[in-house]
MOPAC internal coordinates of N, CA, C and O (Angstrom, degrees):
PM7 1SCF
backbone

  N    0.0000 0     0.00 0     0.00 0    0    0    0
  C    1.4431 1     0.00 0     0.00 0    1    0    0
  C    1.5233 1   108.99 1     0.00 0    2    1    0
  O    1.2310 1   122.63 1   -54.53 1    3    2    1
  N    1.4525 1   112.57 1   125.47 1    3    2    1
  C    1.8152 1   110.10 1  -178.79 1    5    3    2
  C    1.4645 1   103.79 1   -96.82 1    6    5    3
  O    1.2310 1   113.15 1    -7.00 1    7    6    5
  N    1.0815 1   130.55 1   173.00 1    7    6    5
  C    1.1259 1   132.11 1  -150.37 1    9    7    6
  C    1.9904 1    95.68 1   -90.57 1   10    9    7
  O    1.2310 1   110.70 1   149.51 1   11   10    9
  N    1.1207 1   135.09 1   -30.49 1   11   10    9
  C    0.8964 1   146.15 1   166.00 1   13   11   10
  C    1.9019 1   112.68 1   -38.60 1   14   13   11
  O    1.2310 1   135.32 1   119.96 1   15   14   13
  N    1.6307 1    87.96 1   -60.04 1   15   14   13
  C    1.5294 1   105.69 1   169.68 1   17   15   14
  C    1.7820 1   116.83 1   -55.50 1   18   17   15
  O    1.2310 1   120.97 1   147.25 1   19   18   17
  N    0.9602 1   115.75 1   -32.75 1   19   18   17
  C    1.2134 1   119.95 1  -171.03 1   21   19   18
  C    1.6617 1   114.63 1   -76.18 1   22   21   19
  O    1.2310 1   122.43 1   124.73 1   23   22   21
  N    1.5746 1   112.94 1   -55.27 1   23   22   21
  C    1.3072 1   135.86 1   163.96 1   25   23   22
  C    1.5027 1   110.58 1   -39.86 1   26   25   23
  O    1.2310 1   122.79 1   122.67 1   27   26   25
  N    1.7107 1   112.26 1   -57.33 1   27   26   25
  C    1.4517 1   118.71 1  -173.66 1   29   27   26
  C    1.7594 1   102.12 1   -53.71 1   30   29   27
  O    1.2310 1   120.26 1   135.28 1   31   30   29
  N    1.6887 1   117.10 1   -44.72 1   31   30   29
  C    1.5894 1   114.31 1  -138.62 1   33   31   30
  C    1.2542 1    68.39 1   -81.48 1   34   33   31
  O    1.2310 1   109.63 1   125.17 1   35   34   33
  N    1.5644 1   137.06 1   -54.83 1   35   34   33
  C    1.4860 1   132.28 1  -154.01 1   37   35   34
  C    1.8153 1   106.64 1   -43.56 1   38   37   35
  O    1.2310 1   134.71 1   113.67 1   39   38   37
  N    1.3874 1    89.15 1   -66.33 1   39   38   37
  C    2.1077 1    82.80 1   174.08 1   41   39   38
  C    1.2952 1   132.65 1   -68.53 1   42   41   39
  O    1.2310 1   123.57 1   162.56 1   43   42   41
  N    1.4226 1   110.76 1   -17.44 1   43   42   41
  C    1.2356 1    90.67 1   158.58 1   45   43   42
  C    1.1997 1   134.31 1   -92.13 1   46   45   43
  O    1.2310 1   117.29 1  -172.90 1   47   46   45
  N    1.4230 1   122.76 1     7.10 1   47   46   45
  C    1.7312 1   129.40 1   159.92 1   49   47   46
  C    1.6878 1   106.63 1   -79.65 1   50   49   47
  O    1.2310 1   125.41 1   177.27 1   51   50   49
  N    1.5287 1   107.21 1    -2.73 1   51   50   49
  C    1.0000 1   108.32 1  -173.86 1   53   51   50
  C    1.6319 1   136.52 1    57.85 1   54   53   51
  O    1.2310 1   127.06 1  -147.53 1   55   54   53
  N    1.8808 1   104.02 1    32.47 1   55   54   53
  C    1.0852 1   118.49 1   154.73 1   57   55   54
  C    1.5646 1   134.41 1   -67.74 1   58   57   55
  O    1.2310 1   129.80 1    -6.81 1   59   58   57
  N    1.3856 1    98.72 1   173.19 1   59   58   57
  C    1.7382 1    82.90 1   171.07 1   61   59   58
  C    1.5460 1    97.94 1  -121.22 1   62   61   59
  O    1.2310 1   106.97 1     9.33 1   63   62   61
  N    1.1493 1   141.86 1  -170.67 1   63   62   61
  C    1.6167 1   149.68 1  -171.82 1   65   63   62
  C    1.8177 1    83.28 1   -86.72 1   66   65   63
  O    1.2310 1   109.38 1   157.56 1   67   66   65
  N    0.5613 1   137.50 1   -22.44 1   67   66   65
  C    1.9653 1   128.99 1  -170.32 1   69   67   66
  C    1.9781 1    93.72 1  -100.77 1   70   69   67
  O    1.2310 1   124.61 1   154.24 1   71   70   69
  N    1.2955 1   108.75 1   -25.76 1   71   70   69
  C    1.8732 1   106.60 1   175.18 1   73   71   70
  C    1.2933 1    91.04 1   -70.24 1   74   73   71
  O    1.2310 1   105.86 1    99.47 1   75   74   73
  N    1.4679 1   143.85 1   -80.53 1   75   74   73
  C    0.9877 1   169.34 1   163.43 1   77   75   74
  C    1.5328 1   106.64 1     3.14 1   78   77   75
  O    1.2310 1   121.27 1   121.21 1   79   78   77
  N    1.4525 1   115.17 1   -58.79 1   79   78   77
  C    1.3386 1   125.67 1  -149.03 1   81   79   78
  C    2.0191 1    90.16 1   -87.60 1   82   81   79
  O    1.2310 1   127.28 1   157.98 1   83   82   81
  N    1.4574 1   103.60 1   -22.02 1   83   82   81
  C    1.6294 1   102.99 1  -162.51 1   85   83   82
  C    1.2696 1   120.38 1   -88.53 1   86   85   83
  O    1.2310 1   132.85 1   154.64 1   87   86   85
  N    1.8391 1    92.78 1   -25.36 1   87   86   85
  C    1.5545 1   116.46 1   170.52 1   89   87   86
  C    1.9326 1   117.97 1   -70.78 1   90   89   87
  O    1.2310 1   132.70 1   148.54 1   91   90   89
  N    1.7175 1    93.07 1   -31.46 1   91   90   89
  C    1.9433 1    86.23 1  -161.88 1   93   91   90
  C    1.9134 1    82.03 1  -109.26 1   94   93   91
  O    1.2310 1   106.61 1  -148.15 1   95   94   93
  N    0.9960 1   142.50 1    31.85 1   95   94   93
  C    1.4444 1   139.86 1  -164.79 1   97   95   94
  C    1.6667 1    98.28 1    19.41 1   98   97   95
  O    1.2310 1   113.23 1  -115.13 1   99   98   97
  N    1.0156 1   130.39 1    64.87 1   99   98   97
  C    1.5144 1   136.57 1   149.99 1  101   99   98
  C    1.5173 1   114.98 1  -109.83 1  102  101   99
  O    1.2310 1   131.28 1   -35.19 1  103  102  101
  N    1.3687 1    95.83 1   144.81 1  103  102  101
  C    1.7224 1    94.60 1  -174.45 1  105  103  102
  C    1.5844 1   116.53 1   -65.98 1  106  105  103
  O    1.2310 1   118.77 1   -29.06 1  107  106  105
  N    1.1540 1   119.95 1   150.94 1  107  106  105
  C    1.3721 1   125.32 1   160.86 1  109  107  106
  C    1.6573 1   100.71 1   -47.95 1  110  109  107
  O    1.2310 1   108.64 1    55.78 1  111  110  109
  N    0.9830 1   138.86 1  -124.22 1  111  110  109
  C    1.3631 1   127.69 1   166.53 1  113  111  110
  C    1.4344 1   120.91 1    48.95 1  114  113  111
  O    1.2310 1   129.53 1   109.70 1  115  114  113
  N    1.2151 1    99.23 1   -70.30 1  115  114  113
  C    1.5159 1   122.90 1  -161.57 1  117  115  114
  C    1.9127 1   108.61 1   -86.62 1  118  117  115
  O    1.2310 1   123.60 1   136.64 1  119  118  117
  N    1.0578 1   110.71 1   -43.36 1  119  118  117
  C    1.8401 1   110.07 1   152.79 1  121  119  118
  C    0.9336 1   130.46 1   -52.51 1  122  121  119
  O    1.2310 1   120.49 1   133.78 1  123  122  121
  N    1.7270 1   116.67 1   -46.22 1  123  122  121
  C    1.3178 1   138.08 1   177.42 1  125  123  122
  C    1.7936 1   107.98 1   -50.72 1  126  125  123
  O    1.2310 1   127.59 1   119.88 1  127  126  125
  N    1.5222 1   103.00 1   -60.12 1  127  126  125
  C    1.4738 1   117.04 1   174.82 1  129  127  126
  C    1.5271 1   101.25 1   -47.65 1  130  129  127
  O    1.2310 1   121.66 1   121.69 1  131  130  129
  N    1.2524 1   114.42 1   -58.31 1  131  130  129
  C    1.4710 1   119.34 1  -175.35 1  133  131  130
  C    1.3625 1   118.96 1   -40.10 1  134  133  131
  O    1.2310 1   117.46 1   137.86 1  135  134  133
  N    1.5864 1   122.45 1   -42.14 1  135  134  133
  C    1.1042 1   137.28 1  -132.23 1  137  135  134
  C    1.6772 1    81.49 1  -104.42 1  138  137  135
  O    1.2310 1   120.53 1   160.31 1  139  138  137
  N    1.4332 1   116.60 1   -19.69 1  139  138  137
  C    1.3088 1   101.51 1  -153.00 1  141  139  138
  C    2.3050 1    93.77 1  -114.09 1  142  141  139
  O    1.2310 1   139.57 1  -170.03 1  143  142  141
  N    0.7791 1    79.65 1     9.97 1  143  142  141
  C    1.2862 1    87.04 1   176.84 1  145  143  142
  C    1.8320 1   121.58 1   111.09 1  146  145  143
  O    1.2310 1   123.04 1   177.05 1  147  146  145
  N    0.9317 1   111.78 1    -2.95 1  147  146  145
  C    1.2992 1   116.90 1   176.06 1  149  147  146
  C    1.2911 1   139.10 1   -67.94 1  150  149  147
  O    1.2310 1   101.56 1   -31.25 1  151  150  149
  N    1.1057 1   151.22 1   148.75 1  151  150  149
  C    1.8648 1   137.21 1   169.54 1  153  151  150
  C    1.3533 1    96.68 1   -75.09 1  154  153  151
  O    1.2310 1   139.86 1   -35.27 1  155  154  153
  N    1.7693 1    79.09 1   144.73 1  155  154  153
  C    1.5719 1    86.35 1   150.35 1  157  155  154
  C    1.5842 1   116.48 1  -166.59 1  158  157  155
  O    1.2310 1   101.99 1   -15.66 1  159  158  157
  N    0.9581 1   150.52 1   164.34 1  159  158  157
  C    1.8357 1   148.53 1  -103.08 1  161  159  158
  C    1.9940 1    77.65 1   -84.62 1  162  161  159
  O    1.2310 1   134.09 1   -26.54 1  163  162  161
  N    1.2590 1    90.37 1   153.46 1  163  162  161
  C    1.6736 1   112.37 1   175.92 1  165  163  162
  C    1.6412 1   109.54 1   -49.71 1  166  165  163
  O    1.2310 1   131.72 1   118.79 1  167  166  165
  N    2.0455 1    94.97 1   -61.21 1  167  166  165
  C    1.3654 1   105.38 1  -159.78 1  169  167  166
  C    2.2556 1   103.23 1   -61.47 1  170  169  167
  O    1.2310 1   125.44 1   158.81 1  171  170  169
  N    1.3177 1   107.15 1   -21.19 1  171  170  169
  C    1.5699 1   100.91 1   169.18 1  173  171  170
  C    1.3773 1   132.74 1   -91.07 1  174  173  171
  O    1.2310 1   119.95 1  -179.91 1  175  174  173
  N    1.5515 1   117.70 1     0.09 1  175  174  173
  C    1.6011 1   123.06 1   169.67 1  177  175  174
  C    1.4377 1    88.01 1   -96.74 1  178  177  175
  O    1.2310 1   104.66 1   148.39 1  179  178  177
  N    1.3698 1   145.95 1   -31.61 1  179  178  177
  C    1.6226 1   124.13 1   171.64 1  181  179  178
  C    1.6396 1   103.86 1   -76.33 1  182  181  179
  O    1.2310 1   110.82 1   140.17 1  183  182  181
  N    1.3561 1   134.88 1   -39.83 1  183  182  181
  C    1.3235 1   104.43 1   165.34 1  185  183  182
  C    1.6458 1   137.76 1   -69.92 1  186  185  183
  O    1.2310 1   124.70 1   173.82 1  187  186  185
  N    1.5017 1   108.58 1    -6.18 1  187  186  185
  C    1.2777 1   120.10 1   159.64 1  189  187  186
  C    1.2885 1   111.55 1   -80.11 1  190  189  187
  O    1.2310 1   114.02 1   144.67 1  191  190  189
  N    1.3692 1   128.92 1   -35.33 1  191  190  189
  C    1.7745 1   126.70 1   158.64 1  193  191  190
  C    0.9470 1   120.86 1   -47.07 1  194  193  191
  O    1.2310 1   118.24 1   126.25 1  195  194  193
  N    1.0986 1   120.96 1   -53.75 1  195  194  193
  C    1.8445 1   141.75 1  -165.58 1  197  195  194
  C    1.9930 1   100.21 1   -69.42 1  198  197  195
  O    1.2310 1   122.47 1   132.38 1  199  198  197
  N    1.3470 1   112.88 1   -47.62 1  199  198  197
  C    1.7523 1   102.68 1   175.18 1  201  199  198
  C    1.1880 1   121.81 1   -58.73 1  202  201  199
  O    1.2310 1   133.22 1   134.04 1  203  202  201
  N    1.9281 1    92.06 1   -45.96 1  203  202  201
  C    1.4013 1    91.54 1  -159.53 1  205  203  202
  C    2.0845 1    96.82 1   -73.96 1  206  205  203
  O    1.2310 1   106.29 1   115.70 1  207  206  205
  N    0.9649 1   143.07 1   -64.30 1  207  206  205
  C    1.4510 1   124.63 1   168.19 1  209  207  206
  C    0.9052 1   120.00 1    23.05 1  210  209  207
  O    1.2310 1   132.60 1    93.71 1  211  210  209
  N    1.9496 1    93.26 1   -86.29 1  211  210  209
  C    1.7457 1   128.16 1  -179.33 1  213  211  210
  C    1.2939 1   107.52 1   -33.82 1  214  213  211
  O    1.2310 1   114.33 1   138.73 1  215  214  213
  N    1.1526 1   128.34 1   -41.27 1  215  214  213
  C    1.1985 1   144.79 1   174.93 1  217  215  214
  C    1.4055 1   130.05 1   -76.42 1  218  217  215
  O    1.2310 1   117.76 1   175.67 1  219  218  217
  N    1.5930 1   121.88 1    -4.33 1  219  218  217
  C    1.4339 1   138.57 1   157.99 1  221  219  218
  C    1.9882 1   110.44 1   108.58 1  222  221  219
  O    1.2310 1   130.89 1  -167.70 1  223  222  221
  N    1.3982 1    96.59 1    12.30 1  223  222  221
  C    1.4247 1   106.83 1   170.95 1  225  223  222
  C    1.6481 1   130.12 1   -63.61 1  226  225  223
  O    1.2310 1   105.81 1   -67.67 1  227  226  225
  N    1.0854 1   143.93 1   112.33 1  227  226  225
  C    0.8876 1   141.87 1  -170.71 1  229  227  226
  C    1.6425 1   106.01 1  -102.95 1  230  229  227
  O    1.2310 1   115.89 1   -55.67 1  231  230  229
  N    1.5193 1   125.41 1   124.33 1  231  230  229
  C    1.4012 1   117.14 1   176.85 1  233  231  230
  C    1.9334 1   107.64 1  -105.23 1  234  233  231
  O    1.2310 1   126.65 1   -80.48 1  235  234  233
  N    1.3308 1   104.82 1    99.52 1  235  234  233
  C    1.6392 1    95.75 1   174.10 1  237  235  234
  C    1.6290 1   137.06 1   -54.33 1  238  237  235
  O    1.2310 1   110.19 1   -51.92 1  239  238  237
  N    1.0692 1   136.03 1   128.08 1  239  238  237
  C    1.7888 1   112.75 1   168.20 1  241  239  238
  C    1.3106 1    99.82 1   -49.62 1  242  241  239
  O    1.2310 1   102.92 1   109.06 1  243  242  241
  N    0.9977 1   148.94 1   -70.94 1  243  242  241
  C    1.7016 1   137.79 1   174.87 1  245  243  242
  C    1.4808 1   121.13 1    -1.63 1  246  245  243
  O    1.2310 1   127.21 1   153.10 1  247  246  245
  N    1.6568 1   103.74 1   -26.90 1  247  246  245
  C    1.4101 1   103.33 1  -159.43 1  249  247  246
  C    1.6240 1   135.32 1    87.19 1  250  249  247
  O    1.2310 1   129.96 1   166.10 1  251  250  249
  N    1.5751 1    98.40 1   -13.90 1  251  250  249
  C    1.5093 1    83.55 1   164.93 1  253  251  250
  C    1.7148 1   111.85 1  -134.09 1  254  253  251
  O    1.2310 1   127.31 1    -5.83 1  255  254  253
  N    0.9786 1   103.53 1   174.17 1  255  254  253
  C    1.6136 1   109.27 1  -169.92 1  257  255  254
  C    1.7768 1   120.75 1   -74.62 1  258  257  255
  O    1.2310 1   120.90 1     2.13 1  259  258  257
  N    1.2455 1   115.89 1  -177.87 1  259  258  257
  C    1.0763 1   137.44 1   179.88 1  261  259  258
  C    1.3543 1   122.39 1  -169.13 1  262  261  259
  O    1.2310 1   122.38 1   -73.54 1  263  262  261
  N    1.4254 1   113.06 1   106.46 1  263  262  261
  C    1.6612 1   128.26 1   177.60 1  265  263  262
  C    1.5536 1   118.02 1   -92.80 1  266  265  263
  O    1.2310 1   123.28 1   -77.25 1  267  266  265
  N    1.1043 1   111.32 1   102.75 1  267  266  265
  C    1.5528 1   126.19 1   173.38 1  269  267  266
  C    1.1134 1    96.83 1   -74.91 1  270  269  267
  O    1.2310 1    74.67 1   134.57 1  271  270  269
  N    1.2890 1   175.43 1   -45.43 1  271  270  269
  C    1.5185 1   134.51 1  -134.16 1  273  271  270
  C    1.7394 1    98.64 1  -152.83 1  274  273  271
  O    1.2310 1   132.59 1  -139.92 1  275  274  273
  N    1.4467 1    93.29 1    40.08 1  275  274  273
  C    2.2267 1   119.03 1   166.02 1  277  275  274
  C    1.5425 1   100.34 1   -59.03 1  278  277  275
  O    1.2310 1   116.58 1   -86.22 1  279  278  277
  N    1.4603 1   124.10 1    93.78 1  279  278  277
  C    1.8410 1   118.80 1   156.25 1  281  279  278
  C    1.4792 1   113.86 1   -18.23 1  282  281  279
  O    1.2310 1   120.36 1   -80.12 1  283  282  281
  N    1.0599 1   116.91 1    99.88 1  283  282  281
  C    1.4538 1   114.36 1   165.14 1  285  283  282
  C    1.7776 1   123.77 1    93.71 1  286  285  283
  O    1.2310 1   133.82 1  -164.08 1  287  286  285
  N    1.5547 1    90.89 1    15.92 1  287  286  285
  C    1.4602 1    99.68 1  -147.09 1  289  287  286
  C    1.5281 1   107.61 1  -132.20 1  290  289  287
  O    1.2310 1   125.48 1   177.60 1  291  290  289
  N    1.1660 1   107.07 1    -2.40 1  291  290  289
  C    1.8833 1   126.73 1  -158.67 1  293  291  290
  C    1.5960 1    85.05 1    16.82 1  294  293  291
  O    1.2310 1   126.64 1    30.25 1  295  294  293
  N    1.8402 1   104.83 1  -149.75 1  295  294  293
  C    1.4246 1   106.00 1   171.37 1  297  295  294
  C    1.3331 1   137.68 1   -67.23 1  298  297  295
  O    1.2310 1   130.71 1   -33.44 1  299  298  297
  N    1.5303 1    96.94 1   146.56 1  299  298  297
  C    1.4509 1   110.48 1   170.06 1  301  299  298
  C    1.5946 1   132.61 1  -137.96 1  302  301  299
  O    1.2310 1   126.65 1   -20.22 1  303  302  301
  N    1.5227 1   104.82 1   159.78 1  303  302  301
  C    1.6886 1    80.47 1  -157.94 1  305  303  302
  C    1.7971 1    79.77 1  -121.92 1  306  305  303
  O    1.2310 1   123.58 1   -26.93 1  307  306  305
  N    1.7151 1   110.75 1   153.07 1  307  306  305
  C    1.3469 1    98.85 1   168.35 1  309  307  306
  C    1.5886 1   113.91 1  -134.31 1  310  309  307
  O    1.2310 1   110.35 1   -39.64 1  311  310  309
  N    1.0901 1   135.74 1   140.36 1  311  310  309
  C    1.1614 1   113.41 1   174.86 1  313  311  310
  C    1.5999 1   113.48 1  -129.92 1  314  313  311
  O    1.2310 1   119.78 1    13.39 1  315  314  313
  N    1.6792 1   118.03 1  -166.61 1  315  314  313
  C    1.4892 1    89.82 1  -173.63 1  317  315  314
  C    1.9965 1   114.03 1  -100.43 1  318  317  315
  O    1.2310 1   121.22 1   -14.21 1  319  318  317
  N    1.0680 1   115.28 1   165.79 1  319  318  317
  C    0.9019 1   124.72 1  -163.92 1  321  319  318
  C    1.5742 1   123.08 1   -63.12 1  322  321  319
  O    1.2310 1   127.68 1   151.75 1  323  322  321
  N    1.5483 1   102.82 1   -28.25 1  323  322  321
  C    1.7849 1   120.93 1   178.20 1  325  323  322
  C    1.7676 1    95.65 1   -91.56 1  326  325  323
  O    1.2310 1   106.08 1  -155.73 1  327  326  325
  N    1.6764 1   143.45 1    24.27 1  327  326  325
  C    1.2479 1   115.44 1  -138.96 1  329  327  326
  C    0.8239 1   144.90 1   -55.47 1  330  329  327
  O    1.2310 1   130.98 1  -115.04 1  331  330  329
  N    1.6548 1    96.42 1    64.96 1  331  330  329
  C    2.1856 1   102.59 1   149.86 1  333  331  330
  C    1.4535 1   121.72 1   -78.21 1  334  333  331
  O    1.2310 1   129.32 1   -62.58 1  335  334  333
  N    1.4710 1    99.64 1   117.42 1  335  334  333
  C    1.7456 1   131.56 1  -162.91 1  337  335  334
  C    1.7970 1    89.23 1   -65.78 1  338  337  335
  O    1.2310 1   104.76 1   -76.27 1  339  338  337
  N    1.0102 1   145.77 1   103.73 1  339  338  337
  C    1.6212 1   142.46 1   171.13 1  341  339  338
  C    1.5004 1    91.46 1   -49.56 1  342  341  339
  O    1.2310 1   137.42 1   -19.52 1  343  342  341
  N    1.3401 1    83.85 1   160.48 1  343  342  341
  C    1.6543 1   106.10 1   164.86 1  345  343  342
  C    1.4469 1   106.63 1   -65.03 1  346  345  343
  O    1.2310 1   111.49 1   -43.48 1  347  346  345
  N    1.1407 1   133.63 1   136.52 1  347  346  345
  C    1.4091 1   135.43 1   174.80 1  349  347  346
  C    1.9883 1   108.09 1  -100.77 1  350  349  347
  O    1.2310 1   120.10 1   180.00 1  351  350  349

C-alpha cells in the first residue's frame, strides 16, 4: 500500500486521519507522516492495510484502489490523477 493508496481508501470510506488512527490504534501523527510521504515501521502500514480491507478496501498492483462496500456506489475503482503508479 503507497501512501497515496492509503489517503485515497481513507476518504473514500469517508474517514478522517483521527477515524483511521482510532480504528488501527496508530497514532494520528504517524498516518499523517504516512499520508504525506514518509516511512514508517512495517508492522503499522500492515495494520493500516489490514483495517482499511476490513473495511472493503481493495489495494490494486496498478496502484490504485477499489472499494467494494461504497453506499450507493457498488464498485469503484480510483486511481491517481497524474497516473504515476508509486512504487508499491
Amino acid at each position: 500500500m503507497t501512501p497515496w493508496q492509503c489517503r485515497a481508501a481513507r476518504e473514500v470510506l469517508g474517514w478522517t486521519i483521527r477515524k483511521l488512527s482510532e480504528v488501527s490504534c496508530i497514532s494520528y501523527d504517524t498516518i499523517a507522516r504516512f499520508e504525506r510521504g514518509s516511512a514508517i515501521l512495517p508492522d503499522s502500514a500492515t495494520a493500516l492495510r489490514g483495517v482499511l480491507v476490513n473495511a472493503g478496501a481493495y489495494f490494486l498492483e496498478d496502484g490504485g484502489i477499489s472499494i467494494l462496500s461504497c453506499p450507493g456506489y457498488g464498485v469503484i475503482r480510483i486511481y491517481r490523477e497524474d497516473g504515476d503508479a508509486e512504487a508499491k
